[in-house]
N, C-alpha and C positions, 0 to 999 in steps of 0.2 A: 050570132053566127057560131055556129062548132068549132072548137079549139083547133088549130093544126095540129097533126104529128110531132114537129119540133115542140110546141107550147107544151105538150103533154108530154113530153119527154124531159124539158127540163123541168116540169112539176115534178116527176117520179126521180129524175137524179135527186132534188133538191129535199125530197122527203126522203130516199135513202141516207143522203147527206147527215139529214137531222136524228134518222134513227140509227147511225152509224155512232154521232157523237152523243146520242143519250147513254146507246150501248155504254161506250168507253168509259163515262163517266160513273155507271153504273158498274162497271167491274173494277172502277180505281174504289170506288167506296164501299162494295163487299166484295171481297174477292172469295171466298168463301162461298158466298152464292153463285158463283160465277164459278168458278170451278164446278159447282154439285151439276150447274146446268149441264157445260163438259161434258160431264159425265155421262148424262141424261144423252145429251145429243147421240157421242162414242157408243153408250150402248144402243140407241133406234138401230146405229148405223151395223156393230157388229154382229146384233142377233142375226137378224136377218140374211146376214151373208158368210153365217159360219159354213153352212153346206156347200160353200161354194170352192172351199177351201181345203176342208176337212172333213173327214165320215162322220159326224157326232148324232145321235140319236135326237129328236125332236126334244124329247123332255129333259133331254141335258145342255141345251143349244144355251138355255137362259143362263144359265149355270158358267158355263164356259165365256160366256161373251161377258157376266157381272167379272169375272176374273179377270177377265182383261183390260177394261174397263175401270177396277175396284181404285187401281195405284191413283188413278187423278184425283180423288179424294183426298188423300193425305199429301199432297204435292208441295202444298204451301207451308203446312205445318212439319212436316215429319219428310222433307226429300229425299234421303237416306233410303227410310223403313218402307216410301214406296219406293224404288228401284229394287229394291232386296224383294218385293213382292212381285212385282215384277219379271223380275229375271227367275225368281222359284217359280213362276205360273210359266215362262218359257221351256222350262225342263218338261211339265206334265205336256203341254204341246207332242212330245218325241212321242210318247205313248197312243197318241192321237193317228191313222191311218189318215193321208192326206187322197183329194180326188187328181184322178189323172198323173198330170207331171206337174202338180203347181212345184218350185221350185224349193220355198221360202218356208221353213219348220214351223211355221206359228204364219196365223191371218194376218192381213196388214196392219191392222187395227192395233193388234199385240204387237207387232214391231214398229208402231207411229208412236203407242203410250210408252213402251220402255224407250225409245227414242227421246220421248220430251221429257222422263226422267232423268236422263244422264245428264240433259241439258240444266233445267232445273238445280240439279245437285250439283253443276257449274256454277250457277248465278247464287249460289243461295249457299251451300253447306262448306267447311270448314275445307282449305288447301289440300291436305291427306285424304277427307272421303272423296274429293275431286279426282284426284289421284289415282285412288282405290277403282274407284268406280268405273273410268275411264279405259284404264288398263283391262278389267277383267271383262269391260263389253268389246271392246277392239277385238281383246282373243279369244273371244267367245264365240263372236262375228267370223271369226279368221277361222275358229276349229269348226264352228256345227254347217257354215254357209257353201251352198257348191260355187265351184271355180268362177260360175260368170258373177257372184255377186260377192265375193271376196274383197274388191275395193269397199264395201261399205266398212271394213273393219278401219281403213283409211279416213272413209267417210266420217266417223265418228269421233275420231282426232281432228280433222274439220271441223264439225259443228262444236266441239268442246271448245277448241281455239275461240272461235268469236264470239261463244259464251264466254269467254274468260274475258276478251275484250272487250266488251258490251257492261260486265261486271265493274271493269276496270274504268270506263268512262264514266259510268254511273255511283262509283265511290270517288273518281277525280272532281265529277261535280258538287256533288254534296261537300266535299272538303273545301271546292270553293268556295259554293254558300255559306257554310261556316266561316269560312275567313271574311267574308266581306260580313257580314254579321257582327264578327269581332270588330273589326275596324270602324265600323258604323258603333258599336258602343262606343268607343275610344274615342271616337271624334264628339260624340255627342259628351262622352265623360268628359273631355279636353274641355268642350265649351264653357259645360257648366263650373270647370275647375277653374275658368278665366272669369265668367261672371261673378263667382264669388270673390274670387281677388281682385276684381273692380270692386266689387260694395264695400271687400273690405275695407279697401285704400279709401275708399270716398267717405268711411267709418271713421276709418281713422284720421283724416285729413278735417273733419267737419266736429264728430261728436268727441272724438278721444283727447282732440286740442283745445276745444273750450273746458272739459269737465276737468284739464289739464291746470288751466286759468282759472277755476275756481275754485283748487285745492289751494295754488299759489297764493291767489287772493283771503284766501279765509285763514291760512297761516300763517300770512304777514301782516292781516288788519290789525291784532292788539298793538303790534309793534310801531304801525305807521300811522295810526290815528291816535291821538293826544285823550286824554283821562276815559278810557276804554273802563267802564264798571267791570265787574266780576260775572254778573248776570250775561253780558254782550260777550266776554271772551270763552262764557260756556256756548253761548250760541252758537258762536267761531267754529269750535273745537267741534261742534255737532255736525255744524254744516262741513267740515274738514274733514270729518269722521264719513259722511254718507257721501260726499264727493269722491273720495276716495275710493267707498265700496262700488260705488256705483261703476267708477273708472277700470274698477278690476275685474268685476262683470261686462265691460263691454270689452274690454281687452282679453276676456276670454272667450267672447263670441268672435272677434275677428282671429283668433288661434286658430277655431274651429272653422272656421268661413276659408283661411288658407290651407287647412288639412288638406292632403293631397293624400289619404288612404278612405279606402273604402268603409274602416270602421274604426274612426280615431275615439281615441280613448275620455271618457268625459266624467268630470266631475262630481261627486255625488248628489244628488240633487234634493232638495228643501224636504223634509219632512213635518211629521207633526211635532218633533221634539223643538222643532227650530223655529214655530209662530209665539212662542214667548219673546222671544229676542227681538223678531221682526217688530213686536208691540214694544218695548221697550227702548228701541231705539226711535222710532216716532214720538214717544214720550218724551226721549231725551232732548229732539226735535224743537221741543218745545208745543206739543199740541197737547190738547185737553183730552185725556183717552183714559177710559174706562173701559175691562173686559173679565169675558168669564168664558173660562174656556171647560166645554167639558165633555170631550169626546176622548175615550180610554184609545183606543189605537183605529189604523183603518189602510187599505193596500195603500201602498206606494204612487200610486197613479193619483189616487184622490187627494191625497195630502201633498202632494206639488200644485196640484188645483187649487187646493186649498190657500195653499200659502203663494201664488202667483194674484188670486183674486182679490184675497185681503192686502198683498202689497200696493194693487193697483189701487183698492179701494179707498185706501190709508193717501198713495198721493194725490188722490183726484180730492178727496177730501181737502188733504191742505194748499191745491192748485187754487178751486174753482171758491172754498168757504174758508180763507184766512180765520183763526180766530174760535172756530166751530169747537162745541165738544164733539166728541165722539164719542161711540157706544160699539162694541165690540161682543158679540154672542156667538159659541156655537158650540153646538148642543148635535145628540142623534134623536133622531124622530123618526119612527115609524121604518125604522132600516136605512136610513139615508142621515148623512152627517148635513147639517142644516146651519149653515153661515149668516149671518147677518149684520151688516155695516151700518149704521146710522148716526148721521150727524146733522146738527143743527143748522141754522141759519149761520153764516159767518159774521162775525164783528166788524168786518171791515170789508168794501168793497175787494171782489177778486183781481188779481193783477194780469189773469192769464186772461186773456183773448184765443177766439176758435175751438174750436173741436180737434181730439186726436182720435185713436184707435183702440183707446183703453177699453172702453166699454165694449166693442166686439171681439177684441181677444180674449175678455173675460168670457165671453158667449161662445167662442169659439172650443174655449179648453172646455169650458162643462160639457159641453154634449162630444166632446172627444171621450168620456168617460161614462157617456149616457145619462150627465146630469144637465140642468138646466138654469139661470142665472136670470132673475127678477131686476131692474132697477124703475125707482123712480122718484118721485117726488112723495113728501109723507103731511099730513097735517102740520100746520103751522111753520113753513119753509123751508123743511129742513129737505134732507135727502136718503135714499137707501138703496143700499145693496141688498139682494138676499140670496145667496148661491145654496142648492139644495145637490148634493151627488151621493151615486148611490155608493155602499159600501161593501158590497158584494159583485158580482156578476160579470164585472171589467177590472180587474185590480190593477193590471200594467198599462192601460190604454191613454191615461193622458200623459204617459214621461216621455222626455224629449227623444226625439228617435236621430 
């Protein structure tokens, strides 16, 4: 059966509908092309009906009506420089011989575009050219208009007022959005500023009170165990020594975990000058460690990589292979600074039970620098690291941010 009239009525509302809000969408995202159409439209409409208004000769019609017309062009960018053109294209109007008694010194067309200039230059240009502009069409209105259209000089101070208001809601809301914007950071900053003073606390209540207990312990064992060798109070002293470091490193992650500024101030962080020591107190340790270091210099990013991955490497060694030598290389090869950890079979079965995190933080910082990080097992039981990072291309990229 054939659609009724209403059916086919509301098919055509509802596709104006759809072609209404394509429009709109399309002149929120060029406005620019949306203006030139404007323009296009304003002049179909005022060629054609300059004679109707004004004597102008056929081959100046086109002329006349792109002038009237021209200001919607520059609307968006330059509101100012069109009403200034504008209102000079209203002066050549006077020279213009109008038909019959039309009333009105210029087409409509020319008094619709300077119209939506002043407005314009309400919404958009600075307090003073509002001002400016407002003032000199009122009496412009008021001097060139005859008596029955003299309220339009009124008129114009109307339509300015609720451009101004229309301006003024439209900076009222954006200044909301912006505050509720801030306060949405704020609460979210608040949160994250409460999560970390949870982990700290649960840091410090859990890791910073046993590493506390095994400083105490390792300081008082010569004293409170009977015929303590020399060999066992250097042990003491080592493990007293790295409990300590350790204690002071994690008490200054929970510093920075309670920071309450957006960029607190940090530490300098491990270089290449500082992986002799790092070997040298695992030595002292008491582990079998051999190394050859021989890489001249390399950015800053890499050499925190550097020495985060060999520290892990250093204690998963004496975690998981009690006893193990160790073998310690790094060398640059082919543009890239080239690490390698290996250790043997341990002498003694390992006392740590489970897996932790060590091996993918170490994976994690190499390709934060765009390097990459090898582990695994090697001929005859032993184990290896082998971290490769580049030494060019990302210098700052693995330091802690």
């Amino acid at each position: 059966m054939p659609s009724s009239p209403p059916s086919r009525a509301r098919r055509v509302v509802a596709a104006l509908g759809r072609g209404t809000v394509w429009a709109a969408k399309g002149v929120a995202r060029h406005p620019d092309v949306a203006l030139a159409l404007l323009a296009g439209i304003a002049l179909a409409i005022a060629w054609p009906t300059i004679h109707f208004t004004h004597r102008v000769p056929s081959s100046l019609q086109p002329v006349f009506a792109l002038m009237s017309v021209a200001p919607l062009v520059l609307l968006r960018r330059e509101p100012l420089i069109a009403w200034v053109v504008s209102t000079v294209g209203s002066l050549i109007w006077f020279f213009v011989p109008r038909v019959g008694d039309w009333p009105m010194p210029w087409p409509v067309m020319h008094f619709l575009v300077l119209l939506l200039t002043v407005v314009v230059v309400a919404l958009l240009a600075p307090v003073r050219q509002v001002a400016l502009t407002t003032a000199v069409t009122a009496g412009w209105f008021l001097l060139v208009m005859p008596w029955a259209l003299k309220p339009w000089a009124l008129g114009v101070l109307v339509i300015v007022a609720f451009a101004l208001l229309a301006r003024w809601l439209r900076t009222a809301r954006r200044q909301l959005a912006s505050r509720e914007e801030e306060a949405e950071t704020e609460r979210d900053r608040r949160a994250v500023l409460e999560e970390r003073s949870r982990i700290a606390r649960e840091l410090h209540d859990v890791v910073a009170h046993h590493m506390s207990m095994v400083v105490v312990q390792a300081q008082s064992a010569p004293y409170r165990v009977e015929a303590v060798s020399p060999e066992a109070k250097e042990e003491f002293a080592g493990i007293e020594s790295a409990a300590r470091q350790a204690l002071t490193e994690v008490r200054g992650v929970l510093g920075l975990l309670r920071e309450d500024r957006a960029d607190p101030e940090t530490a300098p962080q491990p270089s290449l000058a500082d992986l002799p020591s790092l070997l040298e107190a695992s030595r002292a340790a008491g582990m079998e460690l051999r190394w050859s270091l021989d890489l001249e210099g390399c950015p800053p990013g890499t050499a925190l990589v550097l020495h985060r991955v060999l520290g892990e490497a250093l204690a998963n060694a004496a975690r998981h292979a009690p006893g193990a030598s160790v073998v310690v290389e790094l060398r640059e090869h082919a543009g890239q600074a080239e690490l390698s950890v290996r250790n043997s079979p341990g002498s003694s079965p390992s006392p740590v039970a489970g897996g932790g995190h060590g091996i993918e933080g170490m994976h994690a910082r190499a390709q934060a620098v765009g390097g990459h990080v090898i582990t695994g097992a090697i001929p005859g039981g032993g184990f290896e690291v082998r971290a490769r990072l580049p030494l060019t291309g990302r210098p700052g990229a693995g330091e802690d941010r």
